[in-house]
N, C-alpha and C positions, 0 to 999 in steps of 0.2 A: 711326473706328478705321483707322489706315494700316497696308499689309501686315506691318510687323514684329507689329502688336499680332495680328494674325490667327493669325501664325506660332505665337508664344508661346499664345495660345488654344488652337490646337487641339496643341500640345505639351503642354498642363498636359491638354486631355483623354484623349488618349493617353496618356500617363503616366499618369493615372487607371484608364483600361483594362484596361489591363497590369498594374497593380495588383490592382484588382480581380477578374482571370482570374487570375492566380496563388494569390491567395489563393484563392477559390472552388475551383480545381483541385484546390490541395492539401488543405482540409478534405472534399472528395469522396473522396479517394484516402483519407486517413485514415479516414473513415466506414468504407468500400465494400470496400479491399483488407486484405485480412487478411493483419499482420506490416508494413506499410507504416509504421505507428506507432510500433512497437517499434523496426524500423532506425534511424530519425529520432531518437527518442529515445537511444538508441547512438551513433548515428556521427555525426549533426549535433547537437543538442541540445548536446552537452557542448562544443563549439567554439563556440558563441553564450555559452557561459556565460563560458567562459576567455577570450574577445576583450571582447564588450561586458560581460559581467559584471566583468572583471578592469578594465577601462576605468573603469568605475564609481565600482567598489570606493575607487577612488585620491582620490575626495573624500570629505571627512569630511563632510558631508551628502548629505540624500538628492537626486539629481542630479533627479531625476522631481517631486518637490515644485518645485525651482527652474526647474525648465524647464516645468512648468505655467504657471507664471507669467510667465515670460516671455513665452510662449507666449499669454495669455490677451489680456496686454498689450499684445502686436503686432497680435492679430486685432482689440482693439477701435480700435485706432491705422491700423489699417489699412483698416475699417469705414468709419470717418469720414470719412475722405480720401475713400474712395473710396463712401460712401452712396448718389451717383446711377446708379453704374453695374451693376443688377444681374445683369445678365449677368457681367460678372468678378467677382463677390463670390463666385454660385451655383459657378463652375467653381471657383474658390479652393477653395472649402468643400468640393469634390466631390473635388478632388485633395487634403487635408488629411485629410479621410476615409478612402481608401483608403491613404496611410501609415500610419495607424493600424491599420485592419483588419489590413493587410501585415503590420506590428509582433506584434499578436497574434496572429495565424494562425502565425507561424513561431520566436517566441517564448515560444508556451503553449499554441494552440486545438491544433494537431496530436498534444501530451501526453495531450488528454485518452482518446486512443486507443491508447494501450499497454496493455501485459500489466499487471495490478492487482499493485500490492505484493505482494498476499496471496498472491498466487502466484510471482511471483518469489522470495518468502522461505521458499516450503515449509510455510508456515504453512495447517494446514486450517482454514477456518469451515463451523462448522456448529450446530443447533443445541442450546442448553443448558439441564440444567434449573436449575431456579430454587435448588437445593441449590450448582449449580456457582457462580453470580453468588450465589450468600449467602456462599459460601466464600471468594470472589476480593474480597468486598466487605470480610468481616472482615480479611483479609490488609492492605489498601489501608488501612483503620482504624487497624492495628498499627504500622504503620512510618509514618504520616503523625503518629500520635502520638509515636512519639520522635522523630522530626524537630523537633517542634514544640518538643518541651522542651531538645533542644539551641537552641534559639533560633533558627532559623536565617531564621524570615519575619522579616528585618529588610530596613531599605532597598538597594538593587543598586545597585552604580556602573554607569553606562553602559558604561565600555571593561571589566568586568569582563562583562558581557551580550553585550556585540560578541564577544568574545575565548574567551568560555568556550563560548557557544554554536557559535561555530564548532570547537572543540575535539570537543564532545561528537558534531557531526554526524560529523565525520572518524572517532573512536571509534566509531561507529556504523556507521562504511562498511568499518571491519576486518571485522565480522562479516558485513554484506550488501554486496555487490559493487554491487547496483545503486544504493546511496547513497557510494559512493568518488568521490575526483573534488574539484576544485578548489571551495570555497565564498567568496564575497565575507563581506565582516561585513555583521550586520542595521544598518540604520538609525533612530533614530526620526524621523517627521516632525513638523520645526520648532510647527507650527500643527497641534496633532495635536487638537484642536477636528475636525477635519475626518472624524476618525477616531470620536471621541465619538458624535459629532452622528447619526452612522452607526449607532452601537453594534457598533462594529468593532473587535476585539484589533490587525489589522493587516493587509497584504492582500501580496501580491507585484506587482511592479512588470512587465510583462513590457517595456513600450516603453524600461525604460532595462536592465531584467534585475536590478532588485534587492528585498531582502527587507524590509519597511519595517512599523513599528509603533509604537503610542499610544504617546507616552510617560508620557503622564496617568494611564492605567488602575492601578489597584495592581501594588503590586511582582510578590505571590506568582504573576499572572497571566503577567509579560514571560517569563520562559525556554519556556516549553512554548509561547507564542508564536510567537517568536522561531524555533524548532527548526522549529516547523510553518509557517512562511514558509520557510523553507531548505531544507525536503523540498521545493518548489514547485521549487527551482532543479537539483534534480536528476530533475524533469520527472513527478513525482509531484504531479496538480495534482488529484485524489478529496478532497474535503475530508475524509471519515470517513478515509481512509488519511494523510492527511497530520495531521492528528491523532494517528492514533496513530502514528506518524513521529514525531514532536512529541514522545509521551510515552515512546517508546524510548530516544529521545536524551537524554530528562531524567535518566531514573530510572537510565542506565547511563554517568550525566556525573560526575567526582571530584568536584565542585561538590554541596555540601547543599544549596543555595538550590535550584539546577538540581532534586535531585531533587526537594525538597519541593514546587516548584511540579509537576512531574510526577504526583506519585504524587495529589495533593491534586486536581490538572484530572484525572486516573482515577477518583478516588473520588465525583467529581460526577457524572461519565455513567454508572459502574457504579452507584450507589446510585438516582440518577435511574429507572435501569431495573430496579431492584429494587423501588422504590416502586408499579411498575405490575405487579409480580408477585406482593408480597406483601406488601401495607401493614407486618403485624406484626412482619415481619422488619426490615424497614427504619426502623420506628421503634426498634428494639431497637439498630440500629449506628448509628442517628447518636446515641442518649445514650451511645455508647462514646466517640463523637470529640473530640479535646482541646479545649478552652475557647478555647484561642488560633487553631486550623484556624478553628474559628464563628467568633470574632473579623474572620480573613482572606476570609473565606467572609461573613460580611454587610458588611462594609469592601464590599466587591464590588459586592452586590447595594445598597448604598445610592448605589454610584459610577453604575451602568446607568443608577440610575433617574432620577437626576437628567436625563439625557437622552430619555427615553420619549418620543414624541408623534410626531407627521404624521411628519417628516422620517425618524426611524428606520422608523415604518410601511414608507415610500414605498422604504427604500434596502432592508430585508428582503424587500421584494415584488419589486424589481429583481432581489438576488442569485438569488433565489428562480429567476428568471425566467433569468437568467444559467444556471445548473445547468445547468436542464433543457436549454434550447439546446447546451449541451454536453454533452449524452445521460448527464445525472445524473436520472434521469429521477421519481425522490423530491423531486426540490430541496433545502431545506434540511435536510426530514427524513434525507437518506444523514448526517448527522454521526451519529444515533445507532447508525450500526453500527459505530460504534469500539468499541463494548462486546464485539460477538462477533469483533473482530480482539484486545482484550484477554484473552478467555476462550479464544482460541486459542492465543494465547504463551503464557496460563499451562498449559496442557496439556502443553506441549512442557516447560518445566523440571520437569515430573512424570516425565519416561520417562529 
């Protein structure tokens, strides 16, 4: 190796360095300093979103699906060529590394250290009794039942799901200030196999900044989706709160589809956690619910299962693991406190 290849070596590991102390710095600071999160989330967060989010936004597919690929492409082209030499493969892969990390760390991991929805919105949780989630449950039953008989679980055009969903989050951000703010439209991706295979609605994109999900999954599933990848973009990355992020947007969208898929994704975690309260109750409201919700509701559950085995094991055990590392520290059980951020809002339209 002649001096130029030297040079370039130890610049790709500097650059790695540097990378990697930044990022580490800033996930300390985030951990460590209290309110460091919340600024960032404020004053920087929303300028990543309006430059590379808005950047994004401008192709009509998802930028992060194609650039995987590309990206996949290059490293194994770049592999072969270069197979005997592994010292430059080990530094590549070292400096490739640390852009990524960088990417997430300043794109998402520092989110996850802000002030909780639940408190920014005034919303108190606390806990309920089983009287209050039988009450919130039949409510959910009511309106998801004339929803159903207006027809409205029928198929979604895409640019209506791009278009509306970004409608309803901005509606959303009138009432709470901390969801105001520029949104990209969702994506589906192309090869959403990928998302299946997962058993994944959809996920947020942080290295390109955008909102991406199954297109394959049932209809009634994409809004409340969609909603709850785009709370991600406004730096709400708690999956229980971006949930119900998700189902705020729905059920207060002009769009029927929007709400029905809302109120119908409430009615499975509220009843879910009725089910462990009170069997008798909970078998009492699902023979209330309409014929066609069941209909949309095993549609669903026969679409999962087609996928069940190793690979969904494997990627449930990662996110799982993912959470926690991001001081979620329940992993994937925090989605079931979307229930006591539902039985909180519903308190608030009582007073």
């Amino acid at each position: 190796m002649g001096k130029n290849g030297q040079n370039t070596e130890r610049r790709y590991i500097t650059g790695s360095a540097v990378l990697l102390i930044l990022s580490l710095g800033a996930q300390t600071l985030a951990r460590t300093v209290p309110g460091f999160g919340n600024l960032y989330a404020k004053f920087v967060y929303p300028l990543i979103v309006g430059s590379i989010g808005r950047f994004s936004g401008l192709f009509p597919f998802a930028v992060v699906e194609f650039s995987a690929y590309v990206l996949l492409f290059y490293c194994v082209l770049y592999g072969i060529r270069h197979i005997r030499e592994g010292k430059r493969l080990l530094i590549r892969g070292l400096f490739l590394i640390a852009c990524l990390f960088f990417l997430f760390t300043f794109h998402c991991g520092i989110n996850y250290y802000r002030t909780p929805f639940s408190k920014t919105s005034g919303l108190e949780v606390k806990k309920s009794s089983s009287e209050e989630l039988k009450s919130l449950c039949l409510q959910l039953t009511l309106i998801v039942n004339g929803l159903s008989e207006a027809g409205v679980n029928e198929h979604l055009d895409a640019g209506l799901v791009k278009s509306e969903s970004v409608k309803a989050m901005q509606k959303l951000g009138e009432t709470y200030q901390a969801l105001s703010g520029y949104y990209p439209q969702p994506k589906p991706f192309l090869i959403s196999q990928y998302f299946s295979i997962q058993q994944l609605c959809g996920q947020y994109m942080p290295f390109t900044v955008e909102a991406t999900y199954n297109r394959f999954m049932p209809d009634y599933n994409i809004p409340h989706t969609v909603c709850h990848e785009l709370s991600h973009l406004r730096g709400f990355m708690r999956e229980d709160e971006a949930n119900f992020i998700g189902y705020l947007a729905c059920i207060g969208s002009d769009n029927e589809a929007f709400r029905y898929s809302g109120y119908l994704t409430g009615w499975v975690y509220a009843t879910n956690a009725l089910a462990k309260t009170d069997a008798i109750a909970y078998q009492e409201i699902c023979h209330l619910l309409d014929q066609r919700a069941w209909e949309d509701l095993r549609h669903n559950n026969e679409f999962w299962r087609r996928y069940e085995g190793k690979a969904a094991e494997v990627a449930n055990q990662m996110n799982n693991t993912y959470l926690k590392m991001n001081s979620q520290s329940d992993g994937v059980k925090s989605y079931g406190r979307m229930v006591d951020l539902m039985l909180a809002y519903d308190r608030t339209k009582e007073r």
